[in-house]
C-alpha positions as CSV (number, residue, x, y, z in Angstrom):
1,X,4.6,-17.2,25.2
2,X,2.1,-17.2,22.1
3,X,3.2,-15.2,18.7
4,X,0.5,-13.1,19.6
5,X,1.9,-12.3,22.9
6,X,5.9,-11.7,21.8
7,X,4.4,-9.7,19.0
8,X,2.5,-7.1,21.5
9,X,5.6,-7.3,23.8
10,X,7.6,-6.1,21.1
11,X,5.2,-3.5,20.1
12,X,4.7,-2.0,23.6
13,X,8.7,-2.1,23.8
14,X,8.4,0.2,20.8
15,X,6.0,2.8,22.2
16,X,7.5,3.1,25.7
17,X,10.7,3.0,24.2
18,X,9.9,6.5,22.1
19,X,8.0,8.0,24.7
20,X,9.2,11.2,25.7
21,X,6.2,11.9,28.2
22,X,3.9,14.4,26.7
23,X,3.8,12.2,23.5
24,X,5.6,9.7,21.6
25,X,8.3,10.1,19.0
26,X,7.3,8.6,15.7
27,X,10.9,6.7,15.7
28,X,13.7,7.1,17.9
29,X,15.7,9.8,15.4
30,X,14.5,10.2,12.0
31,X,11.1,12.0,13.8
32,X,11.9,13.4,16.6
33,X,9.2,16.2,17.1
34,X,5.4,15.4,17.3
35,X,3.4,14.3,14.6
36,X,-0.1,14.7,13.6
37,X,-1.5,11.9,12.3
38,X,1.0,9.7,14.0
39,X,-0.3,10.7,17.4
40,X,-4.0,10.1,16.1
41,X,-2.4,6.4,15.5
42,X,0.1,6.4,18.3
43,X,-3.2,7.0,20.7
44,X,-5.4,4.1,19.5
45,X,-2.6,1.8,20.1
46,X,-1.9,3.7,23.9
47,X,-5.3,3.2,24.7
48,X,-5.3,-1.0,24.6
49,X,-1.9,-0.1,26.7
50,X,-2.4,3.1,28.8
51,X,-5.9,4.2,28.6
52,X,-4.9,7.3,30.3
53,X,-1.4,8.0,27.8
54,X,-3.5,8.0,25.4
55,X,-5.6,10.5,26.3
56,X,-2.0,12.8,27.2
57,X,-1.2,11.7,23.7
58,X,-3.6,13.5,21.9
59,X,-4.6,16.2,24.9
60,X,-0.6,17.3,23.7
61,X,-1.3,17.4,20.3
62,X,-4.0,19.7,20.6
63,X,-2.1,21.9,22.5
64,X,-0.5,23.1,18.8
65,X,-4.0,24.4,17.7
66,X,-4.0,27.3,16.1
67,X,-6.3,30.3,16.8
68,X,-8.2,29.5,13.6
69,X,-8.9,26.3,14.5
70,X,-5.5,24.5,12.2
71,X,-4.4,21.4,13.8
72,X,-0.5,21.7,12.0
73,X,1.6,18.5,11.0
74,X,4.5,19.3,13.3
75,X,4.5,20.6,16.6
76,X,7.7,20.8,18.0
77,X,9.5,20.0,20.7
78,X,12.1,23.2,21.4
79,X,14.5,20.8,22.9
80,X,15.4,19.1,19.6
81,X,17.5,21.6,17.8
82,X,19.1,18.8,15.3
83,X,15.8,18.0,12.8
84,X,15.3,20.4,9.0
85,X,13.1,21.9,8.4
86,X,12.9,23.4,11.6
87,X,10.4,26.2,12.5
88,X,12.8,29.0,11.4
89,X,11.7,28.2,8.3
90,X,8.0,29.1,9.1
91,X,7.9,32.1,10.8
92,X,5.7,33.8,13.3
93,X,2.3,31.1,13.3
94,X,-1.5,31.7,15.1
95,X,-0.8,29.6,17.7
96,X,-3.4,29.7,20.7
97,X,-1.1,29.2,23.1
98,X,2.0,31.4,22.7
99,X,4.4,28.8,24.2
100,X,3.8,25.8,21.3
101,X,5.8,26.1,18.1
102,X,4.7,24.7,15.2
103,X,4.4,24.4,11.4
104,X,2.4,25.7,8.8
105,X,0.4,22.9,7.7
106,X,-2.0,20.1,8.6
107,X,-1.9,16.5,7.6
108,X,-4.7,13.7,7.2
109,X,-7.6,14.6,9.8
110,X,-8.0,11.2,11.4
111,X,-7.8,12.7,15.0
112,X,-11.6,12.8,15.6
113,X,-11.8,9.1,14.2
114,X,-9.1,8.3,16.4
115,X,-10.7,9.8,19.7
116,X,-14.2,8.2,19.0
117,X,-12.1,4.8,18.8
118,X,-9.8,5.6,21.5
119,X,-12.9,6.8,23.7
120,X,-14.7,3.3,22.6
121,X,-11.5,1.6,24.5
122,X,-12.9,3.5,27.9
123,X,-15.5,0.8,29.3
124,X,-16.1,3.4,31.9
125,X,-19.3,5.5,30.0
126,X,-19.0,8.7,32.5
127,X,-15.3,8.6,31.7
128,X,-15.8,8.3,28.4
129,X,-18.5,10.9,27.8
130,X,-16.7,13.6,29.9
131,X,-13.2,12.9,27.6
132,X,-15.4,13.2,24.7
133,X,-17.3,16.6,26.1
134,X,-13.7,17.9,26.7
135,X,-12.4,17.3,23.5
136,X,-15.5,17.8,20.8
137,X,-14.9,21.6,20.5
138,X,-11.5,21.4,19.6
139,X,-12.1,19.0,17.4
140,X,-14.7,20.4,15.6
141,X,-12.9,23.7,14.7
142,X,-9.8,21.5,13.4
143,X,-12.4,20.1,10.9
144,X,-14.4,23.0,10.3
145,X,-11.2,24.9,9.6
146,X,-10.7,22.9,6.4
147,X,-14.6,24.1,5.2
148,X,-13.8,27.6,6.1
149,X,-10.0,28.4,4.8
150,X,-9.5,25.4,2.4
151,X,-12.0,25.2,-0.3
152,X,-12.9,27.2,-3.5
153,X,-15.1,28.5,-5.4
154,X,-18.5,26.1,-4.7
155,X,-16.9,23.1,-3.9
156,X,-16.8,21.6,-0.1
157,X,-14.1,19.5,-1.0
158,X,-10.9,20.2,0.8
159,X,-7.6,21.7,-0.8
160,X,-4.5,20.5,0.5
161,X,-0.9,23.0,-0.3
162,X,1.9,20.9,0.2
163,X,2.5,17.3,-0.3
164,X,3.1,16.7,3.4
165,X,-0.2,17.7,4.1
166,X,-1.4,14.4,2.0
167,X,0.5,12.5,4.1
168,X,2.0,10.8,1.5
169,X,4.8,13.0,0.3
170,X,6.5,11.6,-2.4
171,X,4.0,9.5,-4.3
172,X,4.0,9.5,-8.2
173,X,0.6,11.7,-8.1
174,X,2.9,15.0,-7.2
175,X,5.8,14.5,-10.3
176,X,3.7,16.4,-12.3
177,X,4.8,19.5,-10.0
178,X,8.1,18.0,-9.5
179,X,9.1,17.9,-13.0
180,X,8.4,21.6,-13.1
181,X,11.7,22.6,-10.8
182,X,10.7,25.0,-8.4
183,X,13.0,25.8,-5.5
184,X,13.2,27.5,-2.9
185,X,15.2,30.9,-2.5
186,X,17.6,30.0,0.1
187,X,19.7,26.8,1.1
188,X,18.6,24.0,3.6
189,X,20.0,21.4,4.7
190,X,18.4,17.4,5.3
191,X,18.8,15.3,8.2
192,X,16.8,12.1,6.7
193,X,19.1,10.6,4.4
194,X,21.8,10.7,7.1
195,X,19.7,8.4,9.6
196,X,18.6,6.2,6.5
197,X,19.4,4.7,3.0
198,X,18.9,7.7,0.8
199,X,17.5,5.6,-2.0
200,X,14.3,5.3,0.4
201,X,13.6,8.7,1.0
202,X,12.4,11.5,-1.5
203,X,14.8,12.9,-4.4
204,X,16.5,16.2,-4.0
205,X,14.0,17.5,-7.0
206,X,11.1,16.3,-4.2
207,X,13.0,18.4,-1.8
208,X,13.3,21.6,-3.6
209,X,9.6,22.2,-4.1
210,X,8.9,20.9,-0.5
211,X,10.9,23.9,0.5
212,X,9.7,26.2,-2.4
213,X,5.9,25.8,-1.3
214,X,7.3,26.3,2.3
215,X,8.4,29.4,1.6
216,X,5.9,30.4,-0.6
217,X,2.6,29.1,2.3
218,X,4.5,31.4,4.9
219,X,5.3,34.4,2.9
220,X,1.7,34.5,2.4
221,X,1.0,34.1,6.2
222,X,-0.7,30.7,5.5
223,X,-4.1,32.7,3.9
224,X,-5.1,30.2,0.5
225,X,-6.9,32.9,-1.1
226,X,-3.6,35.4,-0.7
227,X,-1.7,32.8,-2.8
228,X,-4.1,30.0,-4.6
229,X,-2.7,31.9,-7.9
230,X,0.8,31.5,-7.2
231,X,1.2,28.1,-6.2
232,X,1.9,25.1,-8.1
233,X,0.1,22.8,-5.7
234,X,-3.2,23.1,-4.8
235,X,-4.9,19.6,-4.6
236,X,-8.1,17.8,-3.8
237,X,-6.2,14.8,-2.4
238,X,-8.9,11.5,-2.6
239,X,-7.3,10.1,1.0
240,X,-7.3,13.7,2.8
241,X,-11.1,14.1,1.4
242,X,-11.7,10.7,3.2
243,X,-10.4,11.0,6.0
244,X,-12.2,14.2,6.6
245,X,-15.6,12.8,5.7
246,X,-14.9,9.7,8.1
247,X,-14.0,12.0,11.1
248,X,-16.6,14.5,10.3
249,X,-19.2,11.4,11.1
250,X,-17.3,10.2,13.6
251,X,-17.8,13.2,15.6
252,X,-21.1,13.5,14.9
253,X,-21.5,10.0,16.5
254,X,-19.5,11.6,19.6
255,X,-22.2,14.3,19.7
256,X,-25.0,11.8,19.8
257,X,-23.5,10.1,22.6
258,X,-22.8,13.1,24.0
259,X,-26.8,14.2,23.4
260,X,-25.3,17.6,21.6
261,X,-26.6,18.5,18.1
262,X,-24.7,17.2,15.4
263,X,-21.8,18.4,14.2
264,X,-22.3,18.4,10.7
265,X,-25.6,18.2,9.1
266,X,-26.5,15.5,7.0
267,X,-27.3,17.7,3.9
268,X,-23.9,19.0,4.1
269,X,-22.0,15.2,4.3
270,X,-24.6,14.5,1.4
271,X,-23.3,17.5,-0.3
272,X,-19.5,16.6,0.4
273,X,-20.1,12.9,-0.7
274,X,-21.7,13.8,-3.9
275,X,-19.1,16.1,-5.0
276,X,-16.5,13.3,-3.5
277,X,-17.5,11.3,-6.4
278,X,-18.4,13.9,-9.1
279,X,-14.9,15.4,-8.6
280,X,-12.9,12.5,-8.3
281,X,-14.2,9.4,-9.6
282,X,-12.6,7.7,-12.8
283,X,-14.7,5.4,-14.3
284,X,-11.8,4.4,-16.8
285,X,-9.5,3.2,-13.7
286,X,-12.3,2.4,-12.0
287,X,-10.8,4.0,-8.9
288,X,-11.2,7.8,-7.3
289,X,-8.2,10.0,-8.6
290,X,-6.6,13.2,-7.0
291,X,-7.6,16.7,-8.5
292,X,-5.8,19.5,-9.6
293,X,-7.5,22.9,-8.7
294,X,-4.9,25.2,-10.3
295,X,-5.1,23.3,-13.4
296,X,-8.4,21.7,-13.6
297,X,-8.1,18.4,-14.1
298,X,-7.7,15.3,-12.7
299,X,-4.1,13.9,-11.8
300,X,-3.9,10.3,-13.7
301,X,-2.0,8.4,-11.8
302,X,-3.2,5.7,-9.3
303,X,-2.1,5.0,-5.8
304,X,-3.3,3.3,-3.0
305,X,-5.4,7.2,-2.0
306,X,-7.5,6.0,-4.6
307,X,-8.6,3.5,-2.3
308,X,-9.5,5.8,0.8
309,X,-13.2,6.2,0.1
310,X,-13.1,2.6,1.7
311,X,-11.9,3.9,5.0
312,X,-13.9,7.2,4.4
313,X,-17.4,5.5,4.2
314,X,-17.8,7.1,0.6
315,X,-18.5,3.8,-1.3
316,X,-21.2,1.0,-0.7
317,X,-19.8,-2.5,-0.2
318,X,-19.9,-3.9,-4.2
319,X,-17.7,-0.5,-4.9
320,X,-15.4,-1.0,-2.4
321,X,-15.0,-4.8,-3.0
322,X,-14.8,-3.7,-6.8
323,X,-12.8,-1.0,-6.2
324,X,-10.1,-3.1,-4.4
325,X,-10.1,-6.1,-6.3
326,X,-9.2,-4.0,-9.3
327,X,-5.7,-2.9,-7.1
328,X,-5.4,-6.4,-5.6
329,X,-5.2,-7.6,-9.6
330,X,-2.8,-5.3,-10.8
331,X,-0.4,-5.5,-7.6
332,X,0.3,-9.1,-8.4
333,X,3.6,-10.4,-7.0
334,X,3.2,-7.4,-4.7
335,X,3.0,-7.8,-0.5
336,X,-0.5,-6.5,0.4
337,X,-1.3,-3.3,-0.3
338,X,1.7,-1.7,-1.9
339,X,1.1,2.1,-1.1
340,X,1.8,2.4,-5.8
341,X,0.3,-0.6,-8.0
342,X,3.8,-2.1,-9.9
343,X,2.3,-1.0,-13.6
344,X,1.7,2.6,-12.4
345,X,4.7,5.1,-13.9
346,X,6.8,6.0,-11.1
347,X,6.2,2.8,-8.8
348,X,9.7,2.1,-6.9
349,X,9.5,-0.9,-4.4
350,X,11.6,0.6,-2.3
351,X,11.1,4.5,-2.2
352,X,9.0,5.9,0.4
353,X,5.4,6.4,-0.9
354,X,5.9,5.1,-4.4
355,X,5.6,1.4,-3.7
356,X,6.3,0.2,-0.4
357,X,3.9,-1.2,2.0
358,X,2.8,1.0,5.4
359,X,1.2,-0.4,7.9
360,X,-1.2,2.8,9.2
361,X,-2.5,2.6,5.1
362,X,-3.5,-1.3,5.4
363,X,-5.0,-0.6,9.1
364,X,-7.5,2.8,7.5
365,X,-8.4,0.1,4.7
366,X,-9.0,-2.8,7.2
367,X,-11.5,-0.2,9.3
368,X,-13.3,0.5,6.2
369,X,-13.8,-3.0,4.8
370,X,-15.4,-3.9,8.3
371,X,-17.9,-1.2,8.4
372,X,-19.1,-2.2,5.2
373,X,-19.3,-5.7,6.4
374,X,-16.1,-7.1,4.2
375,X,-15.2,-9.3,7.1
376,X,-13.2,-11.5,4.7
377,X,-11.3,-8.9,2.5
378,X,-10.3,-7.3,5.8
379,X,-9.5,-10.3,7.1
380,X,-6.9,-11.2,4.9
381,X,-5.3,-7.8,4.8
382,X,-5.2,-7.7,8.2
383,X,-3.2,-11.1,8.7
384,X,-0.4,-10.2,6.0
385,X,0.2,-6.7,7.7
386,X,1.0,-9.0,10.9
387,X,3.0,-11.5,9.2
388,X,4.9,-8.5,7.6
389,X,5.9,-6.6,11.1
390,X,6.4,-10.9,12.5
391,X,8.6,-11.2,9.7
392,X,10.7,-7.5,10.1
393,X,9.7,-5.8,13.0
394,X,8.1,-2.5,13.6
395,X,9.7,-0.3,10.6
396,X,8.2,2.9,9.1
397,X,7.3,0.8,5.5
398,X,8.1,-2.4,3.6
399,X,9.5,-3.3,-0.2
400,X,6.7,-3.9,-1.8
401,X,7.5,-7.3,-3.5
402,X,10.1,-8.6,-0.3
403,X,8.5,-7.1,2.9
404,X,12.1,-6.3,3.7
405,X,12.0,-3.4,6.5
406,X,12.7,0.0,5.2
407,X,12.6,3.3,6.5
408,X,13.0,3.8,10.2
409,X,13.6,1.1,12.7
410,X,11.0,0.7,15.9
411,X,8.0,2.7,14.2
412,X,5.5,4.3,16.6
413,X,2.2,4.0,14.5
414,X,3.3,0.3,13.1
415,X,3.5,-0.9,16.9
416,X,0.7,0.9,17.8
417,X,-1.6,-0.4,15.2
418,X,-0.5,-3.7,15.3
419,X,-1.0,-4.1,18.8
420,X,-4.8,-2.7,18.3
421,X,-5.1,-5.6,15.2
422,X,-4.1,-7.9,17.8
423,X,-6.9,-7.1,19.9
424,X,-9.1,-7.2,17.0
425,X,-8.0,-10.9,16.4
426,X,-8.7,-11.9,20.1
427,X,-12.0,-10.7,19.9
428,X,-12.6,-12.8,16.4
C-alpha cells in the first residue's frame, strides 16, 4: 500500500470512527455535540468518501437554524449530558424547529463554501443542481443574517460577540479583554482539561469571560443592539470577515449554476471589500488586523487571521504572496503555518490558538493561494500539512516548532481535510 493510500485509510478510520449517524463528532470525547464549522469541513472530506454522508452531514447541521436565519456553533446532541457549557447555560433560543437545541452563537461561515465544493464532488449535474436548489435558501439567510443583526452603524463588515464565534478562541488578539477580568455570575464547571493536557487548552482568566459574555449574549436574548454598550467584545474579526465574503461569492456562483439571480450584488461585495481593507488593513505590519468596535481601534497583534483575505478572495496575487511571505519570515524555525508568528506577545507553541499549527487553517490558506494562481506557495504548504498528520496522526493542532500532536486524538476536520488534499495531489 502507497503512503498516500495508508494515509486516507487512516483518515477514513477517523471519520467513520466518530460518526454518530446524523453527523460526525469532531473527536471521540473532547467534542462530542455538533459543530459548525467542523461539519462545513467534516462534509468536504465525506464527500471524496460518502457523497451522500456528506450531504446528511450538513442537511443536520442546518436543522439548528434559527428562525432569524443564525446558523449557531453548537447544536447539540440531547443524548450527551457530560460536555460544559451545556445549553442550560443559554436559555430559551429561536430555533425553527422546536426539537433542536442549540447555542447562542455562530462561528466562521464557511458552510456555503463548503456546499459549492462538496456539490463540485457530485459529477452527476441534475444531482448536483437539485442539492444546491434545496440548500441555497437556507444558506442565504445564515449569511444574510450576519448583514441584518451583526453590523453597526454604516459599516457592512461583520461583528462577532464572543471569541468562539472567531473560531479561534484563545488567540493573543482577545488578552486585551482578558486582562480586564470579567466573570461570570455563577459557577461552571470544565470538562476539556480533564480529557487533555491543561497547559493546551485556554487559562481559567480565558474561561471566565467566555462564561461572562455567555451570560451577558443570553440575558439580552442574543439582540446586538440590546447590549453592543455593555459588552466588552464586539469585534470585526479579519478571518470571520473572510470567510463571509468567500461564501457570499461562493453562493452566488451556486445561483448562477442554478440560473437564480445572484445572491449578493456586486456593488454590495465591492462595498464589503473596500471597507475590508479600509477597516482592517495595517500598512505598518503589512498584514490585515482585527478591529475593535467598542473601542475604536484596531487590535495590534498578529496572527495567522491576518492572513484570511487569502482564503477570502480579498487580496490580488502580489498582496497575498507579500502578505504571506512577510509571516513565512517571521515564523522562522516554526512548522508551516503556526496559527501565532514566534515574535508576536503572547505566542505559546503549545497552547491552543496561540502558536500551534491546525490543519483546517493551512487547508483555507492552500484554497486561497490556488485561486489566485499560487500553485507553488500552496504547494508547499500543502505537503508539510501532510507530512505533519504522516508524522503524528490526525490530532486537533501541532507545536508549532515540533509538529508534536496536541489537542485531541483522531480529529474529524484534520482527517477530513487531509483526505480532500490527497485527492488534490492525485489530480496534480
Amino acid at each position: 500500500m502507497s503512503e498516500d493510500a495508508a494515509l486516507e485509510q487512516q483518515a477514513a478510520a477517523v471519520l467513520r470512527g466518530n460518526d454518530v449517524g446524523g453527523y460526525t463528532k469532531p473527536s471521540p470525547r473532547l467534542y462530542p455535540h455538533q459543530w459548525n464549522w467542523d461539519s462545513a469541513f467534516i462534509a468536504i472530506g465525506w464527500a471524496h468518501l460518502d457523497w451522500v454522508r456528506a450531504v446528511r452531514e450538513i442537511e443536520t447541521l442546518l436543522s439548528g437554524q434559527w428562525i432569524n436565519g443564525m446558523l449557531p456553533h453548537i447544536r447539540y446532541n440531547p443524548q450527551v449530558t457530560d460536555y460544559a457549557p451545556g445549553p442550560e447555560w443559554w436559555g430559551a433560543v429561536p430555533v425553527r424547529d422546536a426539537a433542536q437545541i442549540t447555542s447562542g452563537i455562530s462561528q466562521p461561515p464557511v458552510l456555503a463554501s463548503a456546499v459549492y465544493a462538496v456539490g463540485l464532488l457530485q459529477p452527476d449535474l441534475r444531482r448536483r443542481l437539485a442539492w444546491w436548489a434545496q440548500v441555497f435558501e437556507p444558506l442565504r439567510e445564515a449569511l444574510l443574517y450576519f448583514s441584518r443583526h451583526r453590523t453597526v452603524g454604516e459599516s457592512p463588515l461583520i461583528v462577532i460577540v464572543h471569541p468562539w464565534e472567531s473560531g479561534l478562541d484563545n488567540s493573543p488578539r482577545w488578552d486585551f479583554v482578558v486582562g480586564q477580568g470579567y466573570k461570570p455570575s455563577r459557577p461552571y464547571r470544565r470538562v476539556d482539561t480533564t480529557l487533555v493536557d491543561a497547559s493546551a487548552r485556554p487559562t481559567t482568566r480565558d474561561y471566565d469571560l467566555y462564561m461572562h459574555l455567555v451570560e451577558l449574549i443570553a440575558a439580552h436574548r442574543y439582540d446586538l443592539r440590546s447590549y453592543l454598550n455593555s459588552t466588552p467584545f464586539a469585534v470585526y474579526d479579519a478571518l470571520f470577515n473572510a470567510a463571509w465574503y468567500r461564501s457570499a461569492a461562493d453562493l452566488n456562483r451556486m445561483a448562477g449554476a442554478l440560473a437564480r439571480p445572484r445572491a449578493f450584488d456586486e456593488a454590495s461585495l465591492r462595498r464589503f471589500r473596500d471597507s475590508y481593507h479600509r477597516t482592517l488593513w495595517d500598512s505598518s505590519a503589512a498584514m490585515f488586523r482585527d478591529y475593535d468596535v467598542r473601542g475604536q481601534r484596531p487590535i495590534a497583534v498578529d496572527t495567522v487571521a491576518g492572513l484570511m483575505a487569502i482564503y477570502g478572495g480579498l487580496v490580488d496575487p502580489a498582496g497575498a504572496k507579500a502578505m504571506l511571505s512577510r509571516y513565512r519570515a517571521r515564523s522562522a524555525g516554526t512548522v508551516l503555518l503556526p496559527s501565532t508568528p514566534p515574535d508576536q506577545a503572547g505566542f505559546d507553541p503549545v497552547k491552543y490558538w496561540r502558536g500551534p499549527a491546525w490543519v483546517n487553517i493551512n487547508w483555507m490558506l492552500i484554497q486561497g493561494l490556488r485561486s489566485l494562481g499560487l500553485q507553488a506557495e500552496a504547494s508547499e504548504i500543502r505537503a508539510a500539512t501532510m507530512g505533519l498528520v504522516s508524522r503524528t496522526g490526525c490530532s486537533e493542532y501541532y507545536h508549532a516548532f515540533t509538529g508534536e500532536a496536541l489537542g485531541g486524538a483522531d480529529f474529524s476536520w484534520t482527517a477530513a481535510l487531509l483526505i480532500d488534499l490527497l485527492a488534490e495531489r492525485q489530480l496534480t
